[in-house]
C-alpha positions in Angstrom: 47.5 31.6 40.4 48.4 28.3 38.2 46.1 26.6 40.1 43.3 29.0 39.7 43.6 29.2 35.5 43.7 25.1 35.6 40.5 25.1 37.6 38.8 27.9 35.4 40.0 25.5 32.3 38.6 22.6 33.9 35.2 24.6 34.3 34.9 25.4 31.0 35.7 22.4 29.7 33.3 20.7 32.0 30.8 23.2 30.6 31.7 22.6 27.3 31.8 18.9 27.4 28.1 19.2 29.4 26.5 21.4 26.0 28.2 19.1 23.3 26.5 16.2 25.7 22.8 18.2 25.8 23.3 18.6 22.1 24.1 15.6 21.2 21.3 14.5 23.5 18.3 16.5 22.0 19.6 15.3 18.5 19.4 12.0 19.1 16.1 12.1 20.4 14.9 14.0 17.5 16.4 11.6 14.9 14.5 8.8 17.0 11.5 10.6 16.5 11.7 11.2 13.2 12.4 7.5 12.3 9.3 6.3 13.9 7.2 9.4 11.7 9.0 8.2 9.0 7.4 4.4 9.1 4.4 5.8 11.0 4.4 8.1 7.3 4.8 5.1 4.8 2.6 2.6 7.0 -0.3 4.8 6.1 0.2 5.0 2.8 1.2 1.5 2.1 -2.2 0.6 4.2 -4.5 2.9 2.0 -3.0 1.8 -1.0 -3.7 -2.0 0.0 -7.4 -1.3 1.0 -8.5 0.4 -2.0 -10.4 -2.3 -3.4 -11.9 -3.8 -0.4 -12.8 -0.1 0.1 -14.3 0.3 -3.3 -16.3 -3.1 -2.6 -17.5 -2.3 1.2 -18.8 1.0 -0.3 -20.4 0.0 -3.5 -18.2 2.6 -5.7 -16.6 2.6 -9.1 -12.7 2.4 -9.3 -12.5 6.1 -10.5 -14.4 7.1 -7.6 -12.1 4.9 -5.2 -9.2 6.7 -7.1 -10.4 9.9 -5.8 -10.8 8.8 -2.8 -6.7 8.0 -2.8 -5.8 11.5 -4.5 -6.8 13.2 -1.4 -4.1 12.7 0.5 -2.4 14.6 -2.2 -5.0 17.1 -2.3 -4.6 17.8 1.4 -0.5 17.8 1.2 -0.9 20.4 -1.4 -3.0 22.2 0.9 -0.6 23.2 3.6 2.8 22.6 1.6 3.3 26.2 0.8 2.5 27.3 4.3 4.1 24.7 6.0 7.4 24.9 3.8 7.4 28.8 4.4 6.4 28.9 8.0 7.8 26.3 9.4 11.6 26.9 9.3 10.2 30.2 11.3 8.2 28.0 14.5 9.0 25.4 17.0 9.8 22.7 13.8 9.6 19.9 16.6 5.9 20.6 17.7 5.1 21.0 14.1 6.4 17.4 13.0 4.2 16.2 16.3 0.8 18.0 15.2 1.7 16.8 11.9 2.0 13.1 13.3 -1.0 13.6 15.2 -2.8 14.9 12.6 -1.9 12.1 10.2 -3.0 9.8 13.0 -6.5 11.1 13.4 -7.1 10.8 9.8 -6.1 7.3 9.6 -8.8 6.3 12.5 -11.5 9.1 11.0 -11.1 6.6 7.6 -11.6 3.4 9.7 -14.4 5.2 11.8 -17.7 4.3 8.9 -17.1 0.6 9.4 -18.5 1.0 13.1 -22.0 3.2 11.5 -22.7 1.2 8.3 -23.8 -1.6 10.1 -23.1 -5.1 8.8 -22.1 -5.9 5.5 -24.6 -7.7 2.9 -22.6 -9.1 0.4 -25.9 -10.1 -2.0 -28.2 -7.1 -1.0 -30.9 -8.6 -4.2 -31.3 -12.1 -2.1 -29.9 -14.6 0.5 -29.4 -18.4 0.9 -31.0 -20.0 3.9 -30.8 -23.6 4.1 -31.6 -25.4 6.9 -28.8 -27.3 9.3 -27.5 -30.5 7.2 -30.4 -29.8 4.8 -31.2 -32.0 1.6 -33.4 -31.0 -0.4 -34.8 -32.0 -3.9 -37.2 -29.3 -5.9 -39.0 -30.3 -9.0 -38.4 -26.8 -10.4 -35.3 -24.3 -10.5 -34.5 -22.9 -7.1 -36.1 -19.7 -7.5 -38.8 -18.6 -5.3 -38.3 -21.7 -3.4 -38.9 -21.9 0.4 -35.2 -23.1 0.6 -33.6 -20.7 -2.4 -32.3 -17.6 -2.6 -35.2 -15.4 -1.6 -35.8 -12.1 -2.7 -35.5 -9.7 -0.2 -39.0 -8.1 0.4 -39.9 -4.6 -0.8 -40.2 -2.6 2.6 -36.5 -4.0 3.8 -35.2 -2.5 0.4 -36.8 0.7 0.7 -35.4 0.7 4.8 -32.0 0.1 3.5 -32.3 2.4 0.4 -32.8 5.2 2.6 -30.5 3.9 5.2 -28.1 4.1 2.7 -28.8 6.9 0.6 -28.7 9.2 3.7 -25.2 8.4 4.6 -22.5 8.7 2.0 -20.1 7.4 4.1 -16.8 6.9 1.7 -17.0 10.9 2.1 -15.4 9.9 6.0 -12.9 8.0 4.0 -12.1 10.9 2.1 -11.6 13.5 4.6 -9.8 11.2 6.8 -7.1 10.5 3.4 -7.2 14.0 3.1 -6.9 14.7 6.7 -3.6 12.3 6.5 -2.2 14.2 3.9 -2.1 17.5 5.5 -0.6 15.6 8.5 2.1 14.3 6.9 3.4 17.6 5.2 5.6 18.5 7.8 7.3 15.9 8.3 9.6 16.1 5.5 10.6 19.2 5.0 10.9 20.3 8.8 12.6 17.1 9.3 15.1 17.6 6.8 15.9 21.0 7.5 16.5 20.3 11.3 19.0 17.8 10.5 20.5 19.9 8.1 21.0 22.9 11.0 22.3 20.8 13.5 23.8 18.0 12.5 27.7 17.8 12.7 29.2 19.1 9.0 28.9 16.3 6.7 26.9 13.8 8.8 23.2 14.8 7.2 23.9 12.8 4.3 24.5 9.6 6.3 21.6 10.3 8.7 18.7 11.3 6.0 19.9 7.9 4.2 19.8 6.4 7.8 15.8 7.6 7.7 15.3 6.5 4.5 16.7 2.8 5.5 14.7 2.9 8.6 11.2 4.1 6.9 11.3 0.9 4.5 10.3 -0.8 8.0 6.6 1.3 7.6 5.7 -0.7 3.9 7.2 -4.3 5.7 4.7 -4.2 8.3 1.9 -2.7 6.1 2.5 -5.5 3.6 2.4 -8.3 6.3 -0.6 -6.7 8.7 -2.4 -6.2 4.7 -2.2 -9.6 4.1 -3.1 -10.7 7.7 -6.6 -8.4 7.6 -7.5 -9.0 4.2 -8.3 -12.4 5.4 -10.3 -11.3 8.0 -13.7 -10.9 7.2 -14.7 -7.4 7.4 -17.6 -8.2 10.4 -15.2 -10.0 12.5 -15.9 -10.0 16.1 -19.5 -8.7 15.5 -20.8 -11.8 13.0 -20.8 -15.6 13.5 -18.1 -16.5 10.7 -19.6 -20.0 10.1 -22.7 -18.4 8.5 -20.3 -16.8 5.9 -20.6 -18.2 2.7 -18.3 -16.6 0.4 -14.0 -16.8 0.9 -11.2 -14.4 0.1 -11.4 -15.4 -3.3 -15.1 -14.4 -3.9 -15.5 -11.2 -5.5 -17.4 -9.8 -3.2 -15.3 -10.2 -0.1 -14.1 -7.5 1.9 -11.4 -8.2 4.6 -11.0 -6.3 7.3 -9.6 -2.7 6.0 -10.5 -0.7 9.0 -8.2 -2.6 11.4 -5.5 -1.3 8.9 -6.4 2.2 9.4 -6.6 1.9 13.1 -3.2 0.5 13.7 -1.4 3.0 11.7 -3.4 5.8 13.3 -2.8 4.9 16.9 1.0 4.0 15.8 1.1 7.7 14.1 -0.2 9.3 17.5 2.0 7.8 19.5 4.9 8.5 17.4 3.7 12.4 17.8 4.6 12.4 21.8 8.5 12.5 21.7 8.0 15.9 19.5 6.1 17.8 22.3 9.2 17.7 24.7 12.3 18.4 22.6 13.7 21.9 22.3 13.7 23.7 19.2 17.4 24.4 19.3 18.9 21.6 20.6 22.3 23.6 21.2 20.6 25.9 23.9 19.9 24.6 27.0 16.4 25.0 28.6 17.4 28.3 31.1 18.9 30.0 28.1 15.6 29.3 26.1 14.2 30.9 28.9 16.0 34.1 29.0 15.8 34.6 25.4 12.2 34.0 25.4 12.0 36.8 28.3 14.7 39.3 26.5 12.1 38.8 23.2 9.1 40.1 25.6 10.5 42.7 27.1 11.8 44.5 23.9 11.2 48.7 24.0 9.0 49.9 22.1 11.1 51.8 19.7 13.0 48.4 18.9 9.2 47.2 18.0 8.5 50.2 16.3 11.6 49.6 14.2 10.8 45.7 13.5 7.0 46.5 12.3 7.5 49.4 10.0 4.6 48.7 7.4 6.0 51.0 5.2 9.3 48.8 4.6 7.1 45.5 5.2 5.3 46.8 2.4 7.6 47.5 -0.2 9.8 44.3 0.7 6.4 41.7 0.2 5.8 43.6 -3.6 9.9 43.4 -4.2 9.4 39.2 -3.1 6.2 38.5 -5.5 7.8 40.3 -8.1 11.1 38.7 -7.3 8.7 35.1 -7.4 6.5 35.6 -10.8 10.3 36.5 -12.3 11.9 33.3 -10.7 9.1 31.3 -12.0 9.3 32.6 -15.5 12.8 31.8 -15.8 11.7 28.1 -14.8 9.1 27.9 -17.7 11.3 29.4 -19.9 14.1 26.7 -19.2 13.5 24.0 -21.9 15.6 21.6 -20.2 13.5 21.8 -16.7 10.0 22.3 -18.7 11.3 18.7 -20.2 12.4 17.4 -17.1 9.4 18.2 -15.2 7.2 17.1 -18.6 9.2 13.3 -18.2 8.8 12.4 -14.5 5.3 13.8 -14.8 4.7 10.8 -17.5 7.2 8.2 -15.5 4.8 8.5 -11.9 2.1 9.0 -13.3 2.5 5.4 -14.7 3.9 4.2 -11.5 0.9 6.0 -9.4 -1.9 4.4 -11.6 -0.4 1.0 -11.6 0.7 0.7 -8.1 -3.0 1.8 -7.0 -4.5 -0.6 -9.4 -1.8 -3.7 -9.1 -3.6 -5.8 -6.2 -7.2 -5.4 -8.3 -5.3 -6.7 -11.2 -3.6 -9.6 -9.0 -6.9 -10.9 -8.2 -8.8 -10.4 -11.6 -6.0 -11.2 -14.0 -4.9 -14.4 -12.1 -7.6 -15.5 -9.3 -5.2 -14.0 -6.5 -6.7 -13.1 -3.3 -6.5 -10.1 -1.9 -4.2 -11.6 1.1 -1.7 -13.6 -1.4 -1.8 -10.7 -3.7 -0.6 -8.3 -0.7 2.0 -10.5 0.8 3.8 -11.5 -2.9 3.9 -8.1 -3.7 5.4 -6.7 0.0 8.2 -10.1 -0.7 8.7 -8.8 -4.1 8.8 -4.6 -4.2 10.5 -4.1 -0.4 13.7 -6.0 -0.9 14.1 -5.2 -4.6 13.4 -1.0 -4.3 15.7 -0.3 -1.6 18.3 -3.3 -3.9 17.7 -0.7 -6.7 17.6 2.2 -5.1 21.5 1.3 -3.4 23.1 0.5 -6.8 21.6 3.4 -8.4 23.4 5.5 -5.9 26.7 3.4 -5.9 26.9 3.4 -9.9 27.0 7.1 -10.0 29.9 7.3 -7.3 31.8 4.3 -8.1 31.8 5.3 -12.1 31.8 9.4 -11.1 29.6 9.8 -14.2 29.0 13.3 -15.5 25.5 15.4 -15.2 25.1 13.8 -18.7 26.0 10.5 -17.9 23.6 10.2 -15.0 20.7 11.3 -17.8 21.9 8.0 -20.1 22.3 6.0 -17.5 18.5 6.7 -15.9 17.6 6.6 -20.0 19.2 2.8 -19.9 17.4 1.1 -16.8 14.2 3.1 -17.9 14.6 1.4 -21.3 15.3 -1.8 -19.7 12.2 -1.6 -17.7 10.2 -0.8 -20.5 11.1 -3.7 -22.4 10.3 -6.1 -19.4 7.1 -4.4 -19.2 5.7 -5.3 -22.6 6.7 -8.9 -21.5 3.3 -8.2 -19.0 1.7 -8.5 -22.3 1.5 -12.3 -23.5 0.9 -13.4 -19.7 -2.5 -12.0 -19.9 -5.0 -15.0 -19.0 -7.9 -16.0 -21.5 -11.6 -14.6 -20.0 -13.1 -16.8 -17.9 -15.6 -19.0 -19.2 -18.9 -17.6 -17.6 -22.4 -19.0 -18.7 -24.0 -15.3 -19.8 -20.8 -13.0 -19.9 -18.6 -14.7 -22.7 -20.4 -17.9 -23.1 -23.6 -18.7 -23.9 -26.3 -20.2 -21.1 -25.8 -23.6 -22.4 -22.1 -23.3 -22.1 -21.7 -23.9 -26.0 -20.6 -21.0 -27.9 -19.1 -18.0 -27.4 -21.0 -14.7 -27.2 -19.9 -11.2 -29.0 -21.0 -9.0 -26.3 -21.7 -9.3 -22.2 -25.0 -7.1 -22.7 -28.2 -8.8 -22.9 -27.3 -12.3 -23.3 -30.3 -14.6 -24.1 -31.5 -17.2 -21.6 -31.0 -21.3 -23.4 -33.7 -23.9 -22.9 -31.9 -25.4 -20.5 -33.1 -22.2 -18.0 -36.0 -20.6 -20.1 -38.3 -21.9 -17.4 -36.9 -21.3 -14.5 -38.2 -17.7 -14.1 -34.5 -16.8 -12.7 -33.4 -13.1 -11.7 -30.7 -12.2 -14.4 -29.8 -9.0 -12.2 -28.5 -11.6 -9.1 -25.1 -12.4 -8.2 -24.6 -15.9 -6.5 -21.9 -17.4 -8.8 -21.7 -21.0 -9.1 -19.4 -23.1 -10.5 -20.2 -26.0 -12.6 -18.7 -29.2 -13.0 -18.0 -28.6 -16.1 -15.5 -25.3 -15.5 -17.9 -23.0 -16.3 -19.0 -20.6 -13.7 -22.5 -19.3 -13.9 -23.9 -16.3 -12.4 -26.5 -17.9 -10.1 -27.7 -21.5 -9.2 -31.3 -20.8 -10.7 -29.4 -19.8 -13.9 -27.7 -22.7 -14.0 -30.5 -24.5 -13.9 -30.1 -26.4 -10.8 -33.3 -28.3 -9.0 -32.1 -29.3 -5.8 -29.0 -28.7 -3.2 -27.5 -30.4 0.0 -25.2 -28.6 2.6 -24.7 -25.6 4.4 -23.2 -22.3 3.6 -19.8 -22.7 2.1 -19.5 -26.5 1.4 -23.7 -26.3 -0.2 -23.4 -27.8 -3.5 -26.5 -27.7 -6.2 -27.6 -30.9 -8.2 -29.6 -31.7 -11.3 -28.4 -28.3 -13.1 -29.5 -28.4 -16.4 -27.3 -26.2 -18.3 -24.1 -28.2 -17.0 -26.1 -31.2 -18.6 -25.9 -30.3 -21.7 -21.9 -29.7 -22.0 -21.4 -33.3 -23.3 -20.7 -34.9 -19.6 -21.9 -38.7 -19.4 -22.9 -40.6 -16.6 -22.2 -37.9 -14.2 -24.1 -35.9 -11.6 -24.4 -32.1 -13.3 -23.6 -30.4 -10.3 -22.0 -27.2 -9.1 -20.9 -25.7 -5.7 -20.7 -21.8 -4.6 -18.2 -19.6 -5.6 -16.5 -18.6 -9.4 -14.5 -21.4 -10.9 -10.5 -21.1 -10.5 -8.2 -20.4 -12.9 -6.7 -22.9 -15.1 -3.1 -24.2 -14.4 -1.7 -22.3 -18.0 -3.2 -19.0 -16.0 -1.7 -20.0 -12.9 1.9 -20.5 -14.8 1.6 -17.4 -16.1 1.2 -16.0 -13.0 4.6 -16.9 -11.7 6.2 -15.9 -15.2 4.1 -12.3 -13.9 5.8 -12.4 -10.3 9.9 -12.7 -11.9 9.3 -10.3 -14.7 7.8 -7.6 -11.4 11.1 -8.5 -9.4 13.5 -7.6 -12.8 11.0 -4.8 -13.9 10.8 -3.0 -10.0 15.0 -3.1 -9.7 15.5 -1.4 -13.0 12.4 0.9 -12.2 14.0 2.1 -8.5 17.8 1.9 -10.1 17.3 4.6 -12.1 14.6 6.5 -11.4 15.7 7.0 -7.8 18.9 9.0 -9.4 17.4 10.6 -12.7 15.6 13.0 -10.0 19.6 14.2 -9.1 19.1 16.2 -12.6 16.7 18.8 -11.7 19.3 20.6 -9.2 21.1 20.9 -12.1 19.7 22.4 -15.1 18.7 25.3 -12.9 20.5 28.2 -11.8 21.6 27.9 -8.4 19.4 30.7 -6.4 16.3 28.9 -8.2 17.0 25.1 -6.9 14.3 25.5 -4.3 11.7 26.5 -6.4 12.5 24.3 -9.0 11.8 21.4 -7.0 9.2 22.8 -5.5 7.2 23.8 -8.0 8.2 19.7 -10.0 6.6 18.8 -6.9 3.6 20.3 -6.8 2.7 19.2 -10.7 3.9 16.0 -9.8 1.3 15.7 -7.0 -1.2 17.5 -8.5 -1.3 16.1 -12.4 0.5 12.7 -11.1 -0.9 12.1 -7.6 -4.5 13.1 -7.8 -5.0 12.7 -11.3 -4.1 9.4 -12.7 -5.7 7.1 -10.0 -8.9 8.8 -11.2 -8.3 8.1 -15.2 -6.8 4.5 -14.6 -9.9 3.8 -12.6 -12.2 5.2 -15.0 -10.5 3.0 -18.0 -10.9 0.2 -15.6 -14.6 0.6 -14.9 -15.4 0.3 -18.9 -14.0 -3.2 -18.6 -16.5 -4.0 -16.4 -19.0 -6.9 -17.3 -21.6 -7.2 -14.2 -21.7 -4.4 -11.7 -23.4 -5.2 -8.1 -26.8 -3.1 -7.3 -27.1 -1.3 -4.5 -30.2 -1.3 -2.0 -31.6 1.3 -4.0 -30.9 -0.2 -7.3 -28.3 1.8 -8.6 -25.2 1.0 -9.7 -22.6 0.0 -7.3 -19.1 -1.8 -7.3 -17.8 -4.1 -10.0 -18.1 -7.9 -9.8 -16.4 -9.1 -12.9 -14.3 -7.6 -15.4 -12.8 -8.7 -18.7 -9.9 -10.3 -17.8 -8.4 -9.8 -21.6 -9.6 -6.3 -21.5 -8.9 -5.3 -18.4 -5.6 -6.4 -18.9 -5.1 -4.6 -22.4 -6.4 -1.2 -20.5 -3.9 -1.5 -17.8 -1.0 -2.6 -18.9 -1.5 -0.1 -22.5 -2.0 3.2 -20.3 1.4 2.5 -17.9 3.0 1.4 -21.2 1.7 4.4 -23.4 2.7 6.7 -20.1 6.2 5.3 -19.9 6.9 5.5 -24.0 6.4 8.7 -24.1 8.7 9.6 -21.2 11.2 7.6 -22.7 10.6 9.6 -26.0 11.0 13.2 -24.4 14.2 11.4 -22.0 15.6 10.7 -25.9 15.2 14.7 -26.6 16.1 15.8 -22.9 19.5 14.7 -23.2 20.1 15.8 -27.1 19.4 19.4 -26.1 21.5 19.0 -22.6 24.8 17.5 -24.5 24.5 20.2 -26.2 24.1 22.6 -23.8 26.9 21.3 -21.9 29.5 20.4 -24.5 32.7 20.6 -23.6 31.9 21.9 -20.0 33.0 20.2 -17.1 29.8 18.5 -15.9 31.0 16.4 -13.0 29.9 16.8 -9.7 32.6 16.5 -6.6 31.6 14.0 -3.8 30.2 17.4 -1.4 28.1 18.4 -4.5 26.6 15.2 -4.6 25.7 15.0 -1.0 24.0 18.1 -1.1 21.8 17.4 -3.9 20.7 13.6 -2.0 19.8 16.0 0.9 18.1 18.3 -1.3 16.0 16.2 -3.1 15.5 13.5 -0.7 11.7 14.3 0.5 11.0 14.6 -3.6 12.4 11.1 -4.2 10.8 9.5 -0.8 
């Protein structure tokens, strides 16, 4: 008999032992899953973000148009975040996340696939350069409409390649595919987080949703490094012979390779969607139970059905939810502290949104970056110091155990902080650049009051140049001019890159003696003060991003709190759905339309009209971006002044701090917010 109960207690603890073993098994998977959507997730974004500009400039568009473009991935989250968040808790969350992934995936290669339609890229659709091999040539007149110049292309290829390109809006791919990728990535945090939170062991989803977070930082590494690798590619590659390529990485008018981007983090979201089509939604049950269940479900009578779908009841409990909704929603808006709350970290992203879009364009403008060097400095610079901040923002709050209103002055401080180090951005704007027809005059002497309508000098009065082209030569005098015909050269030697242009009149007359008044291809770099500045620009971004992620990262923990308990989920709900909507889709759109009025010479597309910018005002340009984030961010800091007034004194003398369990809960809470 003895030996009978010890060999039942062995089976059921053989049994047991086998289900904690499947469990833990089919958790395991999942969280490996998930950390590879997780950097799948922010390698997209990170990509798209890198590629805006060479997007804007392989497409011919303004920057508010190419902001658009961005804001759809927010317009597609907030497509499906309602249905998703509601629904999914209710399906298979497992196969969700992996048509989510899958999704996601598609969109990214559906935003590469107009690179393979457009055909090459013409970077100077008005004319082309087309020296012979090792050629030397010596013209009695300016090089315009010279058998070795820069030729006008003839009147039937423009009207081929007007209506080439007028039938074929292709950035509207780019769109849909960004949009595409933003309804693919909705499920994964939500879904994600809610799995964990059902079946992880008590008090372990803390350390494995910051595990995820950890891990995801690996998605912006590699985006930042494979950025900076394509955007030195040039965008043809593979289908071009690169030795006929005249212009370089630091031209304005080069366009890397962004569609490689796209591809690499679509085929790395797809394949991150596989492990989700074979794990269990329950990972406690084995696969037989699942089964049986399933069968049991099926084979219900039909007065238990009868009993599940009375309409009558279904009815009355849908009208007692949206009433029970527009009455949980009014007690939001009627909350002063979260209508500030929400108000604040509206203002705060919206400034990092529009400057984060804009940051590489204002690298390469504001200090002759490339786009390459401007996307690796920045991946060194943000990675390490975010997830820096973002750690001793959470370890100040537990080592300190500050209250709910010492966590408000102590995201008030480092916001502060990082406000001050931004108006530092200020003085270490560079001078304009000196350009012949833009802020100087043709002869290189004086200064003009306005880029419109610049006279031609006497020095290239005759040469009967086109003032709408766009072949930028630097002279040997510093000054870059917009074309070789407009600075008055007569003759040139070389071939493609290394051609340089001699006898230019209009570098003549800048006081050089004895010299040959020559220029070669390509804008004139930036002086060594502007370069100086530059690295001044890079240490202030390191101080100013750690501030940035040490506070704001933990000023979200407020919201749970300044809400009644039962309305937590809608409060953060609804803060993130103005937050995408206002903050996501809507400032990339006003930066870049600020950004376009500092334009000074916009390309021309095959059918003349307006197209992408070539050259901005570097002092303007720099006035519009850095005043909008700063405006954006003073205000914020004005309301967070007036937030925490009204909350001391709704919370006077009440005990306001949170245990260790309360804190976990909110991090798990809010953690897709602050991701």
């Amino acid at each position: 008999m003895d030996q009978h109960q010890h060999l039942n207690k062995t089976a059921e603890s053989a049994s047991s032992e086998k289900k904690k073993t499947r469990r833990c098994n089919g958790f395991k998977m999942f969280l490996a899953a998930l950390s590879f959507s997780y950097i799948a997730r922010a390698l997209g974004g990170i990509i798209m973000k890198m590629s805006i500009t060479q997007i804007e400039r392989r497409f011919d568009i303004s920057s508010s148009l190419a902001g658009l473009i961005d804001g759809s991935f927010e317009i597609g989250n907030l497509l499906v975040i309602v249905f998703v968040s509601y629904f999914g808790s209710k399906l298979h969350r497992p196969k969700l996340i992996g048509i989510g992934c899958l999704i996601m995936g598609t969109g990214s290669i559906l935003t590469a696939l107009p690179h393979f339609f457009m055909g090459y890229y013409r970077y100077s659709k008005e004319t082309h350069i087309n020296p012979s091999e090792n050629s030397t040539s010596s013209l009695s007149t300016c090089l315009i409409n010279q058998t070795l110049s820069f030729n006008r292309t003839s009147p039937e290829i423009v009207e081929k390649g007007c209506l080439k390109e007028s039938g074929s809006h292709m950035w509207m791919y780019v769109f849909m595919g960004n949009m595409l990728r933003g309804i693919g990535e909705t499920p994964i945090g939500p879904l994600g987080i809610s799995y964990i939170d059902d079946f992880a062991k008590e008090g372990h989803s803390s350390l494995y949703l910051g595990s995820l977070n950890a891990i995801g930082m690996i998605g912006p590494v590699i985006g930042f490094i494979l950025g900076s690798l394509f955007a030195k590619m040039y965008v043809d590659i593979g289908y071009v012979d690169l030795s006929t390529i005249r212009i370089t990485p630091k031209d304005s008018r080069w366009v890397g390779a962004w569609w490689l981007g796209f591809l690499v983090s679509g085929l790395f979201s797809i394949t991150s969607s596989i492990p989700f089509f074979f794990l269990p939604q329950n990972p406690n049950k084995p696969q037989k139970e699942r089964k049986v269940s399933l069968s049991l479900h099926v084979l219900k009578t039909n007065d238990e059905r009868s009993q599940t779908a009375n309409l009558t009841n279904r009815g009355k409990k849908v009208t007692k939810n949206v009433t029970g909704f527009f009455q949980s929603l009014k007690s939001l808006l009627t909350n002063p502290l979260y209508v500030m709350f929400v108000l604040l970290t509206l203002l705060q992203i919206s400034s990092f949104i529009g400057s984060f879009t804009y940051i590489f364009k204002y690298m390469e403008q504001q200090y002759g970056q490339s786009a390459s060097q401007a996307n690796f400095l920045l991946g060194v610079i943000t990675i390490p110091t975010i997830a820096t901040g973002m750690f001793l923002g959470g370890y100040i709050i537990k080592k300190f155990k500050l209250s709910l209103v010492g966590i408000a002055k102590f995201s008030l401080l480092t916001s502060i902080i990082s406000f001050l180090f931004q108006l530092i951005y200020f003085p270490l704007i560079c001078e304009s650049k000196s350009v012949a027809g833009l802020t100087l005059t043709y002869d290189g002497n004086n200064s003009v009051a306005s880029h419109i309508d610049v006279p031609l000098s006497y020095c290239n009065s005759e040469c009967n140049c086109d003032e709408s082209q766009w072949e930028p030569v630097c002279g040997n005098n510093g000054i870059t001019y917009l074309s070789p015909c407009l600075a008055g050269c007569k003759s040139l030697s070389g071939i493609k890159k290394s051609t340089v242009f001699y006898n230019c009149s209009c570098v003549e007359v800048t006081g050089l003696r004895n010299r040959n008044y020559s220029a070669h291809l390509g804008e004139c770099p930036r002086d060594d003060a502007c370069t100086r500045k530059f690295y001044i620009y890079v240490a202030i971004q390191v101080i100013n991003s750690l501030f940035s992620a040490t506070g704001g990262t933990v000023g979200i923990l407020l919201i749970v709190k300044i809400v009644q308990p039962e309305l937590k989920a809608l409060a953060m709900g609804f803060h993130s759905m103005v937050i995408r909507t206002l903050g996501g889709i809507l400032a990339p759109i006003y930066f870049g339309a600020l950004i376009d009025k500092t334009c000074m010479r916009w390309s021309t597309t095959s059918c003349g009209a307006r197209g992408a910018c070539r050259i901005y005002n570097s002092v303007f340009f720099g006035r519009v971006y850095l005043g909008l984030s700063t405006a954006l961010r003073f205000s914020a800091l004005v309301l967070y002044i007036v937030f925490i007034f009204v909350m001391k004194k709704k919370f006077q003398g009440k005990d306001t701090k949170a245990s260790d369990n309360e804190r976990k809960e909110n991090c798990e809470t809010i953690y897709y917010n602050t991701c």
